[in-house]
N, C-alpha and C positions, 0 to 999 in steps of 0.2 A: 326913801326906802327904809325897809328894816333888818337890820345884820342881828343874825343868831349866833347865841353859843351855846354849845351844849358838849354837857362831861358828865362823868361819874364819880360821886366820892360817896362815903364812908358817913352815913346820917345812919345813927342809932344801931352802929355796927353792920351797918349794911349796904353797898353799898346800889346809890341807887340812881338813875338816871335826870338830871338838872340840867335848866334853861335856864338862859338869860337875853334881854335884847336889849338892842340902844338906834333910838331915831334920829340921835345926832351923828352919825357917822363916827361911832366909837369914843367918843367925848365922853357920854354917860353910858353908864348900865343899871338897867332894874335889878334888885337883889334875887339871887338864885333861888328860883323855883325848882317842884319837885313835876317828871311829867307825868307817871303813874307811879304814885305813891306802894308798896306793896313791900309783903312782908319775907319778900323770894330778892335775892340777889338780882339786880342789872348791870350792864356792862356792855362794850361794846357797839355804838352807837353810829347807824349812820342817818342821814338827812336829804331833804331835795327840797324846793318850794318849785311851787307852778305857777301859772301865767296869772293868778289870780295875786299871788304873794303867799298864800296859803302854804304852810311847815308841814310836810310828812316827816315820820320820825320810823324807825324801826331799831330795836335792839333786842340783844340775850337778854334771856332772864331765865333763873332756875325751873324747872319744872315745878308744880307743889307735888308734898311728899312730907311726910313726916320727918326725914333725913334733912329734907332741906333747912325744914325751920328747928331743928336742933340744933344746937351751937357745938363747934368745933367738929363737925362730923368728919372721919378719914378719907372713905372713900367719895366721890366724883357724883355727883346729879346730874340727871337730863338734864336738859335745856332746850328753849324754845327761843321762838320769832315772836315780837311783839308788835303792834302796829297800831299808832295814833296821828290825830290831823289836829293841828292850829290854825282856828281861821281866825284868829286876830281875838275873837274875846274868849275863846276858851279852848280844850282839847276835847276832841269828840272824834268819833269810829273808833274806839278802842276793839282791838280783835287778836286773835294767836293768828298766825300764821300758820296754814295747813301744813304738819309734815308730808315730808317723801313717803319713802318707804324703806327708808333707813333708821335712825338710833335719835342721836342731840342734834339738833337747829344749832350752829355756830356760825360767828361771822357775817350777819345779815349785809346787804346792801343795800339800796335804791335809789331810785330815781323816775321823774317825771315828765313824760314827752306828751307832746301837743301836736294833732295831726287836723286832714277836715278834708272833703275830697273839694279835689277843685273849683266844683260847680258850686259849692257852699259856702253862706260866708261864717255858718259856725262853728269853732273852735271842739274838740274833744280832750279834754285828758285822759292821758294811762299811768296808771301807777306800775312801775313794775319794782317787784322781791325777789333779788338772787342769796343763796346762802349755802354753807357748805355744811353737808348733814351725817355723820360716821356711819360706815355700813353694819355696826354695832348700835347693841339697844345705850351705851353710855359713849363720852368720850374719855381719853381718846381711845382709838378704835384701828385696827390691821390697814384700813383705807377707809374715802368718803367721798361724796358725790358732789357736783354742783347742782342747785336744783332751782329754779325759778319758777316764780307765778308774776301773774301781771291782775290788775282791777281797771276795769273796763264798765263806765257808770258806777251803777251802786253793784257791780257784779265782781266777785273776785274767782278766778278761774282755778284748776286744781294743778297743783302744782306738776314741772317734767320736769327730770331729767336733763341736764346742760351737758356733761360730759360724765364719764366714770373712768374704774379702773384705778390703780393704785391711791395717791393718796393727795386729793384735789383740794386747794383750801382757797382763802383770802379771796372772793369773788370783789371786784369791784367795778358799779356802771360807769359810764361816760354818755353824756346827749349826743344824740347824732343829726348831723344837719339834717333841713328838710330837704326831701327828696320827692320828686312826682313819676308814677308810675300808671300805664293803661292797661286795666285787668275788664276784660271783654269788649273793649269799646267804653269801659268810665273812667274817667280820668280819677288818680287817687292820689292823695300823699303818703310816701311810704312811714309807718309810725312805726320809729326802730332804735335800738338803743345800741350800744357798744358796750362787750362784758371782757374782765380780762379776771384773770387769775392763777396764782400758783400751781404749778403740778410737782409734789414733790417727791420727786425722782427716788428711786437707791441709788444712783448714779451721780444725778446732775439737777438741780432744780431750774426750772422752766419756764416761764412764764407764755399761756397762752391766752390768745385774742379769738372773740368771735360776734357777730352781730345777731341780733334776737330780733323778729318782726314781728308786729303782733297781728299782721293776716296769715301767718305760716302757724304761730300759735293758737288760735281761736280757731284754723280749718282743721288743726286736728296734723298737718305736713311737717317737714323738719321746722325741729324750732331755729338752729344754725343757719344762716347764709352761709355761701359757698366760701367764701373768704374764713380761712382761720388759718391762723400762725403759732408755732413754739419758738418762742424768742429766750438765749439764755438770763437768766435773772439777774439781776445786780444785786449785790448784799450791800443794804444801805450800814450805815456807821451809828453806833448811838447815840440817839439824842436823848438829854433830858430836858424832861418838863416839870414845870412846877405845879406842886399839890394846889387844887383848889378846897382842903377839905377844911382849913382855915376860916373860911369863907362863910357868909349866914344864909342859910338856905330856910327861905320863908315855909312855912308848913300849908303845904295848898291840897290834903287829899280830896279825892272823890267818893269818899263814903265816908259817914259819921262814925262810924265802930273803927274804922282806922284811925280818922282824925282823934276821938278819945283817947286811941294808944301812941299815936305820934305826940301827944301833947305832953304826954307824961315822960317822954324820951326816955324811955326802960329801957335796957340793956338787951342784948339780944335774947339770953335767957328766962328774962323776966318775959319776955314778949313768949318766947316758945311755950312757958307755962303755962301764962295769959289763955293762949292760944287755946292749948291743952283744954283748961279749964272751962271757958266757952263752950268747946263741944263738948262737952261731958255735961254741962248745963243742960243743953239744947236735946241732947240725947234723952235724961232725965227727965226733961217736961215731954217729951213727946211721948213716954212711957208713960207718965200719970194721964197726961189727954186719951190717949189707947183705951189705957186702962179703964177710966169713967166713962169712956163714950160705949165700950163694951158690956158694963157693968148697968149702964142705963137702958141697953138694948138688952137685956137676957128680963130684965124688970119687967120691959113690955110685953 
């Protein structure tokens, strides 16, 4: 098999979401790679693999915005859900995750479950994305919602609503065994996951449970099974961990005008300039192109 790891450090002042893997059972590791290179803040990471072996990934990442890619900015940026797949020779399905109807994507989770009705002997996967999203356009924000989507084939559905009301965070999945259920006379296996996460209280914080089915979600009926619990929280103790930003994180972009500025490893400022400069380039030629293509036409 293949063990992953995956973190966030601080490459060219920014920091950005890194794998690594090892096919000896942790003996070796490949040098850190990057998993979308980009010039927005990542953070925040969670992971699943499926029956294939195949790495889902989903994390934060700043919204783009002019603020974002300015250095040192005071106030808070959007942020979003991000979502990519490893099947062993590269990363592909890169996507945002659709917001709610709320403010920042924070927090993402996922996980991938494998179902198949009875009579069949073919496997399905579901991807499903839980995340907690501020009921403001920034974070943080008065309260904020749970909200989930699941991918179903190449289909990714639109995101609901998990729970509301005060100020709901830290969504985290668990697998849920398989399960068989007869819906009209066909025998099915139930494809369902386990969600838990923070409600945090003015009072008391809480931890609550609930299961997510994806025939309750795809019909359109509650996404909750009937089963949900407020369990009080434990407050863990802290732990540290040690920086990986030490560490040499190979330069693997997905586009050449990134990889050009990843190579020169410029400062976050020098990159925002960079940046700057580029569309002002891009602006300019499309101005003289106008220009002549107009000036050629009036000729005619």
């Amino acid at each position: 098999g293949v063990l992953y790891l995956l973190a966030y450090a601080q490459v060219a002042s920014r920091q950005q979401v890194i794998v690594s893997q090892s096919t000896d059972n942790g003996t070796t590791w490949r040098e850190w790679s990057r998993v979308a290179p980009s010039l927005l803040a990542q953070r925040h990471i969670s992971a699943a693999t499926d029956r294939h072996g195949a790495l889902h990934v989903v994390w934060q990442q700043e919204s783009f915005s002019l603020r974002a890619l300015l250095p040192k900015t005071p106030a808070p940026t959007p942020t979003e859900v991000h979502y990519a797949r490893y099947d062993g020779t590269g990363w592909r399905d890169f996507i945002r995750i659709a917001p709610g109807e709320g403010g920042a994507q924070t927090f993402p989770s996922i996980q991938v479950s494998s179902h198949r009705k009875a009579d069949q002997a073919e496997w399905e996967d579901t991807v499903w994305v839980a995340w907690s999203e501020s009921n403001g356009e920034n974070a943080p924000a008065s309260g904020s919602t749970i909200y989930a989507t699941l991918k179903a084939g190449d289909t990714w559905y639109p995101p609901r609503a998990v729970t509301a009301g005060g100020e709901q965070i830290y969504p985290s999945f668990a697998r849920t065994p398989m399960r068989y259920a007869t819906v009209a006379g066909t025998p099915y296996s139930l494809n369902a996951v386990d969600l838990v996460w923070l409600y945090n209280g003015p009072e008391q914080k809480q931890i609550y449970f609930a299961q997510l089915t994806e025939t309750q979600y795809r019909d359109g009926g509650e996404l909750l099974a009937a089963r949900a619990a407020g369990l009080p929280s434990i407050q863990p103790g802290a732990v540290s961990a040690p920086s990986v930003y030490p560490m040499a994180i190979s330069i693997q972009p997905h586009r050449w005008l990134l990889q050009w500025i990843w190579q020169w490893q410029l400062t976050r400022e020098a990159q925002s300039l960079l940046f700057i400069l580029l569309a002002l380039a891009g602006y300019l030629f499309l101005k003289f192109a106008f220009s002549r293509w107009f000036a050629t036409t009036m000729d005619q």
